[in-house]
C-alpha positions in Angstrom: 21.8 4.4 -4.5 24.3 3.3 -6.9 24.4 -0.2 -7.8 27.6 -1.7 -10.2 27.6 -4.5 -12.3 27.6 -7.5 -11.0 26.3 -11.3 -12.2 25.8 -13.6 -9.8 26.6 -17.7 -9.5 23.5 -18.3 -7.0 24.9 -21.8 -7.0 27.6 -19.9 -5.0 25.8 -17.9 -2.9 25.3 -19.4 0.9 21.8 -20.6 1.8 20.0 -20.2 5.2 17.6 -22.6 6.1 14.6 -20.5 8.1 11.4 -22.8 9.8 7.9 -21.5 8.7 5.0 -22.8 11.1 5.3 -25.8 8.6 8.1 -26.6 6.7 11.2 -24.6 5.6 12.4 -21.6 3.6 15.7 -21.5 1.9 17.1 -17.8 0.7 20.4 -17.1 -1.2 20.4 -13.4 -0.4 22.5 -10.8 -1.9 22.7 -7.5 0.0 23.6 -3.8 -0.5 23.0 -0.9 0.7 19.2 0.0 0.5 18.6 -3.2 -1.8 18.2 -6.5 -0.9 18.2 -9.7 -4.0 17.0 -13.0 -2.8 16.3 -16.4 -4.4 14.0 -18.5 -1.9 12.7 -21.9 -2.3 10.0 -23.4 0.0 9.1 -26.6 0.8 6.3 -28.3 0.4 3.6 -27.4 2.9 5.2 -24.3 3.9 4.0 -21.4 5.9 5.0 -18.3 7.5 5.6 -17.8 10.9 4.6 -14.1 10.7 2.6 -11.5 8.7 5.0 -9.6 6.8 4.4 -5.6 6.1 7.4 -5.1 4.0 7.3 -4.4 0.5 8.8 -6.6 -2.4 9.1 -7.4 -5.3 8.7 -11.0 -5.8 8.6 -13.2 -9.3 7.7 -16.8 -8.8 10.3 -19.0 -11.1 8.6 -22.5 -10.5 5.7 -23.9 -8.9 3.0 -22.2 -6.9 2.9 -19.7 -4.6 -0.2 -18.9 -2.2 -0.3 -15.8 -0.7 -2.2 -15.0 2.1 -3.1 -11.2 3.1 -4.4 -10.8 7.0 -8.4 -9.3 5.4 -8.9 -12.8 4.5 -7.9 -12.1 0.8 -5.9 -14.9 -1.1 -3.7 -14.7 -4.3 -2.2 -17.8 -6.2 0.6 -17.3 -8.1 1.9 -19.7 -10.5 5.5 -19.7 -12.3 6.3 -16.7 -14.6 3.6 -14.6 -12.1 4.9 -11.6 -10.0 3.3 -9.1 -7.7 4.7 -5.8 -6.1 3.5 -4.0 -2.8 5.5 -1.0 -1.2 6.3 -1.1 2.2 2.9 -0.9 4.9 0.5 -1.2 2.4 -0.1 -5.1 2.9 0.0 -7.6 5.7 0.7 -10.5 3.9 2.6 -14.5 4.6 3.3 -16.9 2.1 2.2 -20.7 2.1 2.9 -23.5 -0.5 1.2 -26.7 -1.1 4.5 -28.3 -3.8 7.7 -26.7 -3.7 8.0 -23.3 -4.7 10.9 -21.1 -5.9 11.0 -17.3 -6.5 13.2 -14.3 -6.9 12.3 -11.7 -4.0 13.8 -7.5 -4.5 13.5 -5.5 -1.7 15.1 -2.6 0.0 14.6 1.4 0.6 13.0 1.7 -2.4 9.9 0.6 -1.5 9.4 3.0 1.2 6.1 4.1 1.3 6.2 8.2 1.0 3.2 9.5 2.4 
């Protein structure tokens, strides 16, 4: 995968609005091939719709974000916290109490090799 230069205006980049079961997510996503950048901010009370089994990279730029694995485990992740998981190795969703925004990389990448 070869990736050029590029800096980025998120300011410029078009948002989507995506429903949770409560509340809204909206991603800036910039994609290429194999690698996906986005910048998502949640709403208050948000939470996923679905338990995701992809992996990411995800750094969490301001407020706090709760993230709940399908075991019953629980992380809380406030700003300038990160956490990494390759692909099939977690059934996770994310839920907010405040707003939260974060920076999410994902992509081939994070295939897990077995």
């Amino acid at each position: 995968m070869k990736i050029p230069f590029e800096a980025i205006d998120w300011s410029q980049v078009p948002d989507t609005i995506v429903n949770g079961t409560t509340g809204t997510a909206s991603m800036r996503t910039i994609q290429h091939d194999g690698l996906r950048i986005r910048i998502i901010e949640y709403s208050a009370n948000y939470l996923a719709d679905h338990w995701c089994q992809l992996g990411h990279l995800v750094f969490v730029l301001e407020g706090e974000l709760i993230n709940e694995h399908e075991d019953g485990r629980v992380n809380v992740l406030k700003a300038g916290m990160s956490y990494h998981v390759s692909d099939g190795l977690s059934s996770h969703r994310s839920r907010t109490n405040g707003f939260v925004r974060l920076i999410v990389v994902d992509g081939a990448f994070l295939k897990s090799r077995n």
